[in-house]
Every structure is written in structure tokens, then in C-alpha cells.
C-alpha positions as CSV (number, residue, x, y, z in Angstrom):
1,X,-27.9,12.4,50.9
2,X,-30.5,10.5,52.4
3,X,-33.5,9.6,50.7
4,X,-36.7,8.0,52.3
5,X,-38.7,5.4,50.2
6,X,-41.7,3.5,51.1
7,X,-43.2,0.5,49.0
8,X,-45.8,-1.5,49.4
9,X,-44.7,-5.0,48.9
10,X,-41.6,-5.9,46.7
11,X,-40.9,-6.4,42.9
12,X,-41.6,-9.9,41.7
13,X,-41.5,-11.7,38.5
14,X,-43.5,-14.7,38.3
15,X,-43.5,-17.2,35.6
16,X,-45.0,-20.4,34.0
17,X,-45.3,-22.4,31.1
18,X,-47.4,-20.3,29.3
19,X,-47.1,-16.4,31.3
20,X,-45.0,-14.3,33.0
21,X,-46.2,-11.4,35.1
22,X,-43.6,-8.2,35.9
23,X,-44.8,-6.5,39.2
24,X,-42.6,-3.2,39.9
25,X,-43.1,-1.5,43.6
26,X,-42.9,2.0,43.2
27,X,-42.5,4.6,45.9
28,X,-46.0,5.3,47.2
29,X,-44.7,8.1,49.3
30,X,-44.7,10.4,45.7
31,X,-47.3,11.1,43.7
32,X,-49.0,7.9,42.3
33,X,-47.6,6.8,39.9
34,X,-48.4,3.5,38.1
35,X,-48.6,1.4,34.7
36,X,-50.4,-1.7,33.4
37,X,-49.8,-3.1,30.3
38,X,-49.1,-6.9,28.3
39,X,-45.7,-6.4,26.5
40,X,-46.2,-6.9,22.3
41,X,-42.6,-6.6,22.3
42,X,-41.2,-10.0,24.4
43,X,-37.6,-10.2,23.2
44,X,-36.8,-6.7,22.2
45,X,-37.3,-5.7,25.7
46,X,-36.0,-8.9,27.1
47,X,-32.6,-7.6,25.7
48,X,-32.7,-4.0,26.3
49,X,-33.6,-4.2,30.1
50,X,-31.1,-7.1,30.2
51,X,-28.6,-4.2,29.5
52,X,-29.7,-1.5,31.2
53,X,-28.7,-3.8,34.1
54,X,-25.3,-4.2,32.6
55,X,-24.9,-0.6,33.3
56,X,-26.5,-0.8,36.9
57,X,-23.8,-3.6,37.8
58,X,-21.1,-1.8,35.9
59,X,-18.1,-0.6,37.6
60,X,-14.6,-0.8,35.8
61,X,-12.7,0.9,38.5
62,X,-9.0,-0.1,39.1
63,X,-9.1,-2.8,41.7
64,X,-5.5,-2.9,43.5
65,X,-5.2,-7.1,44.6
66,X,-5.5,-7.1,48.4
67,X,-2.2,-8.0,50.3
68,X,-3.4,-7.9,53.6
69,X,-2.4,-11.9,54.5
70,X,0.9,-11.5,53.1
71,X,1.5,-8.9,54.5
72,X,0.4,-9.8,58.3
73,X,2.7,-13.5,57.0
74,X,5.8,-11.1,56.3
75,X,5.7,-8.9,59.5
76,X,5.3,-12.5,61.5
77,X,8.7,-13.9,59.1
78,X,10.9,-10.5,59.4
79,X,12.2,-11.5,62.8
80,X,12.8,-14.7,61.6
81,X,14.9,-13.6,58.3
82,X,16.6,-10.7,60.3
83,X,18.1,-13.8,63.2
84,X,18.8,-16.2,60.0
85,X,20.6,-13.8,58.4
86,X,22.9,-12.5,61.1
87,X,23.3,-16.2,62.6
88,X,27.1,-17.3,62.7
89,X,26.8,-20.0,64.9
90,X,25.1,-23.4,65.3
91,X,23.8,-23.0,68.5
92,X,22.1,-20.3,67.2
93,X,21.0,-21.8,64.0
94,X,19.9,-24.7,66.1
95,X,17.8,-22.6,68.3
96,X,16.3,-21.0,64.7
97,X,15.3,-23.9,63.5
98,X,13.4,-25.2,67.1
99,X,11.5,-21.8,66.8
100,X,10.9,-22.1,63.2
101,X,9.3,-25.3,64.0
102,X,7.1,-24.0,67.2
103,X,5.7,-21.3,64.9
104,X,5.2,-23.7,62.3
105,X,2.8,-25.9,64.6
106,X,1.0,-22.6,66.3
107,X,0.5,-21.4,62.6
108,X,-1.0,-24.7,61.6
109,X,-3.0,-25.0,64.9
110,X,-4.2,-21.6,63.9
111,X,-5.3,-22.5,60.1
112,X,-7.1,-25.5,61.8
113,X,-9.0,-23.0,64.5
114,X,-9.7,-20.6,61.8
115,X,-10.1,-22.6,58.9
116,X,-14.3,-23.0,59.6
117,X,-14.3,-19.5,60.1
118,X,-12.5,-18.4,57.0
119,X,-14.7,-20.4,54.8
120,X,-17.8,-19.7,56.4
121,X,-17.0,-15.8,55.9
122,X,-16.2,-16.4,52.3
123,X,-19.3,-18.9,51.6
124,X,-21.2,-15.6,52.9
125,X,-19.9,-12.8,51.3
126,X,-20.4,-15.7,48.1
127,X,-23.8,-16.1,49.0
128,X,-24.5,-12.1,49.3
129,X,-23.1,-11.6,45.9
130,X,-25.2,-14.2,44.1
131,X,-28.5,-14.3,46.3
132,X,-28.4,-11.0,47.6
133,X,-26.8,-8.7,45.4
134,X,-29.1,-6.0,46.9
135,X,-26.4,-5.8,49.5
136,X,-24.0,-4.9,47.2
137,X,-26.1,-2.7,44.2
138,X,-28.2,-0.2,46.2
139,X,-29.0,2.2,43.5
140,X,-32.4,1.9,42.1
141,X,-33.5,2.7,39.0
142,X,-36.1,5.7,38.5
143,X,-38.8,5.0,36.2
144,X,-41.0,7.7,34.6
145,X,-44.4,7.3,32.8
146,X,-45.5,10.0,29.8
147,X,-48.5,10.0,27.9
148,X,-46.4,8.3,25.3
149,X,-43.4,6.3,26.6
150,X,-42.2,4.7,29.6
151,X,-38.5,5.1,30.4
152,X,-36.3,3.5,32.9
153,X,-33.2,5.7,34.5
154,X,-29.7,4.4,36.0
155,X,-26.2,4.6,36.9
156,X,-23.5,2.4,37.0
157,X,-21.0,1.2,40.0
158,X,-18.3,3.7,39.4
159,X,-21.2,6.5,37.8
160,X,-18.9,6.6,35.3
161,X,-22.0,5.2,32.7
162,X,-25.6,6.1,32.6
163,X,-28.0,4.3,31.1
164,X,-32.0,5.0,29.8
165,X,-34.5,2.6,28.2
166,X,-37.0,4.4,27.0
167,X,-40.3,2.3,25.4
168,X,-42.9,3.7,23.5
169,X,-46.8,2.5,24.2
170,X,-46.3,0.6,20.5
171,X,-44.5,-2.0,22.5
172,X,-47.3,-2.8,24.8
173,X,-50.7,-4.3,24.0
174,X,-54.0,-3.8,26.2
175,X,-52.6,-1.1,28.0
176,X,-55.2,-1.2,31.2
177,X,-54.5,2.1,33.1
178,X,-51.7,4.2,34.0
179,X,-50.6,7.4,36.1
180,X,-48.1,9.7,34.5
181,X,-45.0,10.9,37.0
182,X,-41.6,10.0,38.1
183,X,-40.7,7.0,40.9
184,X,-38.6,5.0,42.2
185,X,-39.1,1.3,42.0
186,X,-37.7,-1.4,44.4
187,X,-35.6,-3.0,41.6
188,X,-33.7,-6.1,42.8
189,X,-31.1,-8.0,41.1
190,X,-32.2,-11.3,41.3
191,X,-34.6,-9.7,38.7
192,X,-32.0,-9.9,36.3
193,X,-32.1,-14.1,35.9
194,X,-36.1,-13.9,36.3
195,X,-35.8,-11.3,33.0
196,X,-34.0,-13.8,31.3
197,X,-37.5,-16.5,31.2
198,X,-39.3,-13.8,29.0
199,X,-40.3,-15.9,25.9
200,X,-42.5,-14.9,22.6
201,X,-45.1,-17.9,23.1
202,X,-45.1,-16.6,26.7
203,X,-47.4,-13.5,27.4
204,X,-45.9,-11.1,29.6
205,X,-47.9,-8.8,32.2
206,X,-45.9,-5.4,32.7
207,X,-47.2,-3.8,35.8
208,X,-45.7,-0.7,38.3
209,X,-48.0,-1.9,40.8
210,X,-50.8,1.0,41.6
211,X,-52.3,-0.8,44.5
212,X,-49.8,0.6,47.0
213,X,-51.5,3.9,46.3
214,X,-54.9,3.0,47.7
215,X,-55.6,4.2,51.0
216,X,-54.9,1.6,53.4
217,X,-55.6,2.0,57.2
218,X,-56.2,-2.0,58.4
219,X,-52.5,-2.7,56.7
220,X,-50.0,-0.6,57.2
221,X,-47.8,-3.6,57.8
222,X,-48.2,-3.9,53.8
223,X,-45.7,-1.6,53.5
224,X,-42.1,-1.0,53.8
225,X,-40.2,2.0,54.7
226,X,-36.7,2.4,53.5
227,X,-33.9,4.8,54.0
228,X,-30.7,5.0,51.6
229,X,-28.2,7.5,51.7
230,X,-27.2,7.9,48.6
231,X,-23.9,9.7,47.6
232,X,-24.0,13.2,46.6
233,X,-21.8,12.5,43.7
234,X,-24.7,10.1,42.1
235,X,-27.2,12.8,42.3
236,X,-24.7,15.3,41.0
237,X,-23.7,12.8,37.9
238,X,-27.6,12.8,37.3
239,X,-27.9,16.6,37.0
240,X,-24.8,16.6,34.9
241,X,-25.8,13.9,32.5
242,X,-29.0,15.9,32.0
243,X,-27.2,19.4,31.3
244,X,-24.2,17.6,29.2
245,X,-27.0,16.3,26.8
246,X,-28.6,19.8,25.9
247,X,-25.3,20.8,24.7
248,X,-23.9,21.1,21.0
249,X,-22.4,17.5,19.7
250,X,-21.1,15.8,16.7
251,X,-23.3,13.5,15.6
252,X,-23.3,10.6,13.2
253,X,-25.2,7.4,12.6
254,X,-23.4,3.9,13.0
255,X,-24.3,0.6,11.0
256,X,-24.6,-2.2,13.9
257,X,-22.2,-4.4,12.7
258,X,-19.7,-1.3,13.0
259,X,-20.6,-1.0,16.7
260,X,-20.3,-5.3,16.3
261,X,-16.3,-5.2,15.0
262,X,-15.4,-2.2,18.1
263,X,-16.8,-5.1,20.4
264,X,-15.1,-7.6,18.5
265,X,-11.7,-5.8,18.8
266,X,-11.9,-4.8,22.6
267,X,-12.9,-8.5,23.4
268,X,-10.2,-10.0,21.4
269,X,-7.6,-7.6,22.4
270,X,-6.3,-6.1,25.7
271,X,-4.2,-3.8,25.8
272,X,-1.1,-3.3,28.5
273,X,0.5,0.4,27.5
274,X,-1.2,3.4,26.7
275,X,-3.4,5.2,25.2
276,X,-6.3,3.3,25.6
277,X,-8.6,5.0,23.7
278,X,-10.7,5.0,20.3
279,X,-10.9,7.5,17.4
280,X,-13.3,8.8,15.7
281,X,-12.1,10.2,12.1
282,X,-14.7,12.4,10.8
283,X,-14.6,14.0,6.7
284,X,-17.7,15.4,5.0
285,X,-18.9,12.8,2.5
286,X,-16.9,10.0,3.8
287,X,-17.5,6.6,5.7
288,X,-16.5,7.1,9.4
289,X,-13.4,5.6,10.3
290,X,-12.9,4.4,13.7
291,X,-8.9,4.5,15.1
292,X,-8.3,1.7,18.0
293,X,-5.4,2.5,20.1
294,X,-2.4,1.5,21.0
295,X,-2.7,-1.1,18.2
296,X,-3.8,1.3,15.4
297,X,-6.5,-1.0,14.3
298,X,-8.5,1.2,11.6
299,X,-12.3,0.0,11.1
300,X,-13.7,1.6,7.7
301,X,-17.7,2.1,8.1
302,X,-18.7,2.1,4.5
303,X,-21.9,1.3,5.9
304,X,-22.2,4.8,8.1
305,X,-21.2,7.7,6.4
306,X,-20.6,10.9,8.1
307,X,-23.2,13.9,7.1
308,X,-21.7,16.8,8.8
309,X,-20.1,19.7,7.3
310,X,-16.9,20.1,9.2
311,X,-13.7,17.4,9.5
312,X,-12.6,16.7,12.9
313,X,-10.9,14.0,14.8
314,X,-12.8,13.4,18.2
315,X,-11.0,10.9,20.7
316,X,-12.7,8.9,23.2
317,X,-11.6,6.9,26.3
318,X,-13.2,4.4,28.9
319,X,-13.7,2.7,25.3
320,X,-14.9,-0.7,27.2
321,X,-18.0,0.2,28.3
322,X,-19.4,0.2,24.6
323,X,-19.6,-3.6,25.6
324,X,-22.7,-3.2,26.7
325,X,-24.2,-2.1,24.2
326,X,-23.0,-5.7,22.6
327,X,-26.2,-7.5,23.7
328,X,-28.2,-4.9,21.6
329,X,-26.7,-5.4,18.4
330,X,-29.2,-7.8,16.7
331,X,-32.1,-5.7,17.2
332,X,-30.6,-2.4,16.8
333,X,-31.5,-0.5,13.4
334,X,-28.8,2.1,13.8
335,X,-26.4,3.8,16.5
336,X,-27.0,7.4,16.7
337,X,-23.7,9.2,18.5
338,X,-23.6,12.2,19.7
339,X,-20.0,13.5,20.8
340,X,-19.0,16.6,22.6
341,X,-15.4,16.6,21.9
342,X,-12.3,14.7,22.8
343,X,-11.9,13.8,26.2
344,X,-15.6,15.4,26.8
345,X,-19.1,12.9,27.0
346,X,-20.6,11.1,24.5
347,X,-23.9,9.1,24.2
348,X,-24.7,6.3,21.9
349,X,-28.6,6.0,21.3
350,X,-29.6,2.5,19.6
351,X,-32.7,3.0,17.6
352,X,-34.7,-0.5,18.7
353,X,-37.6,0.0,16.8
354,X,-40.9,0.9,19.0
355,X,-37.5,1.1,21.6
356,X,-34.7,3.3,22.1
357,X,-31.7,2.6,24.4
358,X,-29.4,5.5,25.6
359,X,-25.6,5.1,26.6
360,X,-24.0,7.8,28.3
361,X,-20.5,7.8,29.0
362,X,-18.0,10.2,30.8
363,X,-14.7,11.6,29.2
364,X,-13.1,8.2,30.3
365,X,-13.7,5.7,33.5
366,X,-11.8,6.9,36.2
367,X,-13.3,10.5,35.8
368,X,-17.0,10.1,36.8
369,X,-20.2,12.2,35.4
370,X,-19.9,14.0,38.9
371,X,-16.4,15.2,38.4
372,X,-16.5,15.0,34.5
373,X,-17.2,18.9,34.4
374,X,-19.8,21.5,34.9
375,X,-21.8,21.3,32.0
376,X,-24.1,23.7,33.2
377,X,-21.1,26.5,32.9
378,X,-21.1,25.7,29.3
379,X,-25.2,25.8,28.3
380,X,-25.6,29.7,27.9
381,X,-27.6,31.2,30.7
382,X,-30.5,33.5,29.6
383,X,-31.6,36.2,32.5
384,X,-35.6,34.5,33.0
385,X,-37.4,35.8,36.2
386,X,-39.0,33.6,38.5
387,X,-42.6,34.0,36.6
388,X,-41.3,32.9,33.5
389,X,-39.8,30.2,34.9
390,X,-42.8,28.8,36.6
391,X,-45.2,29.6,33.7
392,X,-42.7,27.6,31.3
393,X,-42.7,24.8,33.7
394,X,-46.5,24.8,34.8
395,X,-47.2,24.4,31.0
396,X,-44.7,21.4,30.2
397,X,-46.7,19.8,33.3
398,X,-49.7,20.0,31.2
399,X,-48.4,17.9,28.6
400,X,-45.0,16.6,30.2
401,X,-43.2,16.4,26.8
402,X,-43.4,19.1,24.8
403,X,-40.1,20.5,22.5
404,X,-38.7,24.3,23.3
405,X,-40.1,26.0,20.2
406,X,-43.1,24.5,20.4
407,X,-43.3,26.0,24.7
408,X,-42.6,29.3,22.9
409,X,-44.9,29.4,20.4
410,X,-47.7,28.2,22.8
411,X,-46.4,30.6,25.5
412,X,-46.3,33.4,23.1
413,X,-42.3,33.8,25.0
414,X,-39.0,34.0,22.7
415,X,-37.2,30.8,22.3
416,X,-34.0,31.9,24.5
417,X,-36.7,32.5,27.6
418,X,-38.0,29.2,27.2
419,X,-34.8,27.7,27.2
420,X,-33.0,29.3,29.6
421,X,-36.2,28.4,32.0
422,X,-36.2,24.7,31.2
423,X,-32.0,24.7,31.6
424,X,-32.5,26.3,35.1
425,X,-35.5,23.2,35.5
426,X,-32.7,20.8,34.0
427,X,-29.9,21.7,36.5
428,X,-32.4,21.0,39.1
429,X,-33.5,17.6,38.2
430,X,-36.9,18.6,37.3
431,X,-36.7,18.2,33.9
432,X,-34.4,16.0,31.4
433,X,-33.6,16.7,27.7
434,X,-34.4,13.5,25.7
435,X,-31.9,13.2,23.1
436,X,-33.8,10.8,20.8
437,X,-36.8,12.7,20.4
438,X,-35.1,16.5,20.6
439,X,-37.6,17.4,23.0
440,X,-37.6,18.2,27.0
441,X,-39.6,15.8,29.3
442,X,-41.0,16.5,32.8
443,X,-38.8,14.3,35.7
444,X,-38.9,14.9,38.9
445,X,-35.9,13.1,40.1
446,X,-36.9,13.2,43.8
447,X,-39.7,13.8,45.6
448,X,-38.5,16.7,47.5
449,X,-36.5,19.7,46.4
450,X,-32.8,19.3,45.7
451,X,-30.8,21.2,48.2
452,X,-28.3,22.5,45.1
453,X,-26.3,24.8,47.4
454,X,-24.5,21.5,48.5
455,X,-24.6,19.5,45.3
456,X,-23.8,22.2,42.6
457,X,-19.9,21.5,43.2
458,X,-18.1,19.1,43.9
459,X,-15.6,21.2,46.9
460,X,-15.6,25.0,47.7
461,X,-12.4,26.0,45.5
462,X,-15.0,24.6,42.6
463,X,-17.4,27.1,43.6
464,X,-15.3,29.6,43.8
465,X,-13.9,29.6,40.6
466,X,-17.2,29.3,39.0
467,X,-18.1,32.6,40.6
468,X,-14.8,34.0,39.7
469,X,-16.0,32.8,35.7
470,X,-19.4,34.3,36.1
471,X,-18.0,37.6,37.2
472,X,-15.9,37.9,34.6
473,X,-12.5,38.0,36.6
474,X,-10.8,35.4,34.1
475,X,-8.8,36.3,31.3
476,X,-7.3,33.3,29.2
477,X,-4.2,33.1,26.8
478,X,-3.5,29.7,24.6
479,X,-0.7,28.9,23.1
480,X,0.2,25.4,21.4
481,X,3.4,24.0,22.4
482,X,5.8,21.9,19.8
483,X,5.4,18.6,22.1
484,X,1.5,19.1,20.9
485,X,0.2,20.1,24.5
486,X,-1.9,23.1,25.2
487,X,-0.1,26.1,27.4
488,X,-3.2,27.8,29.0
489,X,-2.0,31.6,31.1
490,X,-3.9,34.5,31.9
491,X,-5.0,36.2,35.1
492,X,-7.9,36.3,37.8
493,X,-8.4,39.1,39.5
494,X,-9.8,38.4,43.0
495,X,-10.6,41.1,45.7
496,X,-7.1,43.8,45.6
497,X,-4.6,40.9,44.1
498,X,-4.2,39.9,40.5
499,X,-3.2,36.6,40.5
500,X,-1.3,34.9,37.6
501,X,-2.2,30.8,37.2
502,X,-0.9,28.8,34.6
503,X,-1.5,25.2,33.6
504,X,-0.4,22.7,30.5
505,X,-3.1,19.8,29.4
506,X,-1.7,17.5,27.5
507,X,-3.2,15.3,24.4
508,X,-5.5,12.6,26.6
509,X,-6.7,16.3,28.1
510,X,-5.0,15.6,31.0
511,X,-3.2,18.6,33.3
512,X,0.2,17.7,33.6
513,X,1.5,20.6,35.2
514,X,-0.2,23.7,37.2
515,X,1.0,26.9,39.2
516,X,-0.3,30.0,40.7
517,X,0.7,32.9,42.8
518,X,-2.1,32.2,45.4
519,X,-0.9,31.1,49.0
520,X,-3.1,28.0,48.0
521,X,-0.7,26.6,45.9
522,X,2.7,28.1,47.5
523,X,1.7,26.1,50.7
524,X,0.7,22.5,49.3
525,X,1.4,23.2,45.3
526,X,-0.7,20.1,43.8
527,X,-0.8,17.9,46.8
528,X,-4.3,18.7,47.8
529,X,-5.8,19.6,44.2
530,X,-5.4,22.1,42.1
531,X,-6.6,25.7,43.6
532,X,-9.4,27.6,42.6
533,X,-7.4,30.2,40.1
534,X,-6.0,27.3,38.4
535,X,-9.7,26.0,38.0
536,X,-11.2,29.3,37.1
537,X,-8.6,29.3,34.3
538,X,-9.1,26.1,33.1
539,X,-13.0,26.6,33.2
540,X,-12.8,29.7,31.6
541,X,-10.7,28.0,28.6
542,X,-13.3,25.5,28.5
543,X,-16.5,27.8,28.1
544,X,-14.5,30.1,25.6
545,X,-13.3,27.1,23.1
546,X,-16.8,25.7,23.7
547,X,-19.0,28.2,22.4
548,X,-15.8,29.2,19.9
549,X,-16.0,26.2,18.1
550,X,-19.8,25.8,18.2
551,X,-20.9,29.0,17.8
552,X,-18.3,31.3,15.9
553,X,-20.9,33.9,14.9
């Protein structure tokens, strides 16, 4: 998807012995957008943008070694080993070893040739990554200002993590002027080591530059028109993150020092076999207890004890990227978590005071917020006209943060209306659901409408099964197998056929084995995917034992 910024400028961070001033560009082709301020708060948010670029850079991926010289080496020996090993006589052994030689020179002629070039290439690519690591992170954070907070937006490498630092006006002094609304800011990397110069005895100017906003005529060389294309999947993971965090969680508080010994495990251990995840043993009453596996390590939080009503066992993987919430630690008054099941997201919000930082993690790394799930199947979806919708949403424009009930109460409109409008808003991008606060927040994640017939799903057999869900053409049986794993069967009536898909997830939530009756699968079985039965099925499943467990009544 391509997106077209324009700045004016670029960021800078400028510092000396006794200031430093912060200078964001923002994207003066949206609505102005701007903030000055002196930060009261030098270290605290020293530390906490230090790690929301930890989740920028982030990307724990499996990287497979690359074998490309041997393997151009070995195609260039085969010959060689295939007339060696068939040679019977000393003529021919003779001849061998004369050719052996002649390659050997050419090969060493060749390294002395292509030596510079090797090296220069490398010394480049080297020089990208540290100098210029603009080339290599392209996603730019989105920044939003509100009447009372200022929060920063990102994604990682593999959009497997998302991160938001949101800081309230507390941690700014002589706050000049500022616009409220939703940009994005030409963030580069090098900023990262310029961050790291923030000092207490230092005063520290905070500034999303508004000048680019003033009408120029005599300078348009000023500014700087860029074009990314960004990949659908991290616009999708944005709308997902926002729908995944208006849904029903467990949630408990955690003592630092009980995030400080998960860190302290994972950095002194690594593990080689499976299951690589981490448990979280919840019982009314009692401390949490935290099960790291495949060692069984068991970390009693006597410090955090769990205030729910119900027990329950909730399993979590892609435990690694809790690291980086490591840096946090010493400021952090408590870790708020809020989990929506095994294998399903979490988010880990550390209260910082005036500051609060917000983790959000997929069901595990290799499965990324765009192809974690539709979360937007599961949030129930009230019938609200197109009136409603835009009277709910012209009214949270007039104060940009504002909590459902309260929209209600204002609107004279029953809660479910108001709810259902600002979900529909949500799975646009228009609006986000801030976790911390429990309230909905205008963000307009781009400055022209999201064209959601393409990124609502992530293929067409997705989209079809969601229609086949939404029509009611699913029916679901469950049974639990002796091996533990989950049996799901039913049917899906599309057009004249019934069809009859079956699937088995296993304990890491994981299918294992699929079939169907559909043509789909009798012609490539799992080789291209799953088909869109076998989805429907396991969607339906899903939205059933969601709303089952959180809303039995």
C-alpha cells in the first residue's frame, strides 16, 4: 500500500553541555499537527522511547545461515570428486592433480580480482546498517497529540510486537502550544544514540515541529516529499492490534522484579527443544505463578497476587520479546497484563508514573498480528446505522478521548449503539481503544480512507469463510481427545452442497491435521493452505468458545 508523506525538513536532536533540543518532522500533508513542550521527566522518557525503539528494530524471525558460496564451491568441486573417485589409473590421477592445480591458481587469481570488491560490498552494507539504518527500518512511528497525553505508535521487524508510549502533559513543563491530531513523523534511527545524551542537569526541548505548517510559497524546496509502500500486512496488524485490545482479557498486576527474574531466566537460559513457552498459573487469592518451559522453572510472585475470581492456566509463546520491556524495570511501578487466552494476544502495560508503556504481543513470533486472527469476528457486532455512527464519531472529535458510557450518556444512545459505532471506527483505524485508561481515543491512522475491501483479510478463502460465519452456515462439534488435543467437526453448508470439514489443534494451538469434502482440498489437500470450510470451522469454534467462556449468561 503506498503511502505519500511530505515533511518539511528532517528530525534532529541537537545537544550541548547544558541543552538538548528534540525536533520531530511531521507530515504536513495532514492536518497540522504539532507540539512544543520542555520535558520535566529527562530519564523516565529517556528509557521508555529507548524501548519503544527496541520494538521498531525488533524482528526475531528464523534466519536460515546463507549457503550460497558453498554451494557455488561444491558445484565447481563435484566434477572434480566424481573423476577422483572413479580414477584407476596414474595417468589419470596425474592429469587430476595438473587440473586440481590450474583451478587452484584461477580460484586464487579470482579471490585476488574480487577480493576489493567483496570487501567494499560488505564495508557498505556495514556502513548502511550503522549510519543509515533508514535503509533498513522504513516503518515510522505515528504520533498522536490529545488534550491530555501525547503517544507514540509502532511495529516491530517481523510485526509480530507492537509498541505505544503514551506520556501525559505532567511529564512536560512550559508546554508552549500544540495542535491535537494524528501524524506521521520522519523518525530516523540514528535518533536512537542522540536519545541516549538526554541528561537531568540537561534541559530538554520536545518539539513536533509546527513550522512546516505555515504557508510557504518562496520555499517549497523546504520540503520533502516521500513515497513508501508499506505492506498491507502492517496496516492489517495495526487494525488488529486495535480490535484484539477491546476484547475480554485476564488481567493481573505484576511486581517489577517478577517481570526482572522472567528476564533473568530467558537471558541466562536458551533453550534447544520444545515448548518454548511461559505459563501463567492463575488461583483466586493466590500469588501468580509463572511456569518457564522446557526447563519447568517455577517463579512464585508473592509480591503480585492474582484478584480474579476464576482459576485458569493461560500459556504464552514468543516469550523473548518480554526483553524489552527489561530496560523499563527500574522505573516501572507495576506491570499490568492483560491476556486473552493461550496461544491468543497479550499486552503488558508498565505503569511509569506520569508515563505508561504498552507491549503488545501476538500468540507467538512466527504468527504476526496480521495473521494472528480476526479479532474483529470475535467483538460482538451491534446493527448501528450510518447516522449513529457518524453522530458517535463527530462527538468523540469534540473531545478526542472520551470512555463509551460516558458517549452514551452524552448522546442520550444505549451503550451497545455506542460501542458497536466506535468498533466499526476501531476496525477502520479511526479510532484506538486505550487500554490503560479504559477509554476510546480519536486516531486517524492515515490521512486518507483505508481501502478495507483489500485489507480486511489476509486471502479470499479468509473472506469467504468469514461470510460463511456471519451467515450462519457453520455448525461446530468438540470433542477432547485422550492425547489432550482438540477434535473440532461439523458442517458448512455452502450454495446446494453440505460440506463436512474436520480439523485437530493440538496443545501449542497448533492444527496438526485438516480435511474436507470440498474440491479445494481433494486437489491440493494442505499444500496450498487450509480451505475456506476448514477456516470457517475453525473460526466458528473460536467465536463460540470466546464468547462461551467470557460471557456464559
Amino acid at each position: 500500500m503506498l503511502f505519500d508523506y511530505k515533511f518539511h525538513g528532517s528530525t534532529s536532536v541537537e545537544s550541548n553541555a547544558h541543552a538538548t533540543q528534540m525536533s520531530f518532522a511531521p507530515d504536513v500533508s495532514r492536518e497540522p499537527t504539532y507540539f512544543i513542550g520542555t520535558l520535566a521527566k529527562n530519564i523516565a522518557f529517556r528509557e521508555a522511547i529507548s524501548a519503544l525503539n527496541g520494538v521498531v528494530v525488533s524482528d526475531l524471525r528464523f534466519k536460515p545461515k546463507d549457503k550460497t558460496e558453498y554451494k557455488a564451491w561444491a558445484a565447481q568441486q563435484e566434477l572434480a570428486w566424481l573423476a577422483q573417485f572413479t580414477a584407476h589409473q596414474p595417468e589419470v590421477e596425474a592429469k587430476i592433480n595438473t587440473i586440481k592445480e590450474e583451478l587452484s591458481t584461477i580460484g586464487k587469481t579470482r579471490e585476488t580480482v574480487l577480493g576489493p570488491y567483496y570487501k567494499a560490498r560488505r564495508k557498505y552494507f556495514d556502513y548502511l546498517y550503522e549510519k543509515e539504518k533508514d535503509f533498513w527500518f522504513v516503518l515510522d512511528p505515528v504520533i498522536t497529540v490529545h488534550p491530555d497525553e501525547v503517544f507514540f505508535e509502532c511495529f516491530s521487524q517481523d510485526e509480530s510486537t507492537y509498541g505505544k508510549l503514551g506520556c501525559n502533559y505532567e511529564v512536560f513543563k512550559n508546554i508552549q502550544e500544540f495542535a491535537c491530531g494524528t501524524t506521521n513523523i520522519d523518525y530516523s534511527a540514528a535518533l536512537y544514540n542522540e536519545f541516549q545524551k538526554i541528561r537531568d542537569y540537561k534541559e530538554t526541548q520536545f518539539t513536533v515541529e509546527p513550522a512546516g505548517f505555515k504557508v510557504q510559497t518562496a520555499k517549497e524546496d523546504d520540503y520533502t516529499e516521500v513515497k513508501i509502500d508499506l505492506p498491507d500486512s502492517w496496516v492489517r496488524g495495526f487494525l488488529q492490534v486495535s480490535s484484539a485490545m477491546t476484547l475480554p482479557a485476564r488481567t493481573f498486576d505484576l511486581h517489577p522484579m517478577d517481570v526482572h527474574n522472567i528476564c533473568y531466566v530467558l537471558r541466562r537460559q536458551k533453550e534447544k527443544t520444545g515448548p518454548r513457552s511461559i505459563r501463567f498459573i492463575l488461583r483466586p487469592g493466590q500469588p501468580v505463578v509463572l511456569q518457564v518451559d522446557p526447563w519447568n522453572y517455577r517463579i512464585t510472585c508473592h509480591r503480585s497476587i492474582y484478584q480474579g475470581t476464576e482459576a485458569d492456566e493461560i500459556r504464552l509463546w514468543g516469550r523473548r520479546r518480554l526483553l524489552i520491556l527489561e530496560r523499563l524495570i527500574p522505573l516501572t511501578q507495576k506491570f499490568t497484563v492483560h491476556v486473552l487466552g493461550s496461544g491468543m494476544p497479550s499486552f503488558f502495560i508498565a505503569d511509569l508514573g506520569h508515563m505508561n508503556f504498552t507491549l503488545g504481543l501476538s500468540g507467538w513470533t512466527a504468527n504476526d498480528w496480521s495473521r494472528a486472527g480476526n479479532f474483529d469476528l470475535m467483538a460482538p457486532r451491534a446493527q448501528v446505522d450510518n447516522f449513529t455512527k457518524e453522530l458517535v464519531f463527530k462527538s468523540l472529535r469534540e473531545t478526542w478521548q472520551e470512555s463509551s458510557q460516558s458517549l452514551a450518556k452524552r448522546l442520550n444512545l444505549e451503550k451497545k449503539l455506542v460501542e458497536g459505532a466506535l468498533a466499526a471506527y476501531t476496525q477502520a483505524g479511526r479510532v484506538i481503544y486505550d487500554l490503560d485508561k479504559k477509554i476510546y481515543r480519536l486516531r486517524e491512522l492515515s490521512r486518507d480512507p483505508l481501502p478495507m475491501d483489500k485489507l480486511r483479510f489476509d486471502n479470499p478463502r479468509e473472506a469467504t469463510a468469514t461470510e460463511l460465519v456471519n451467515n450462519k452456515r457453520v455448525t461446530v462439534k468438540v470433542e477432547i481427545l485422550s492425547d489432550g488435543t482438540t477434535e473440532l467437526t461439523g458442517t458448512v453448508k455452502e450454495q446446494n452442497q453440505l460440506l463436512r470439514p474436520s480439523l485437530v489443534i493440538d496443545a501449542d494451538e497448533r492444527m496438526t491435521q485438516a480435511t474436507c469434502t470440498c474440491y479445494f482440498y481433494s486437489q491440493n489437500k494442505l499444500f496450498k493452505g487450509p480451505c475456506e470450510h476448514i477456516l470457517a470451522l475453525r473460526i466458528a469454534h473460536t467465536k463460540e468458545h470466546w464468547w462461551a467462556k467470557w460471557m456464559p449468561n
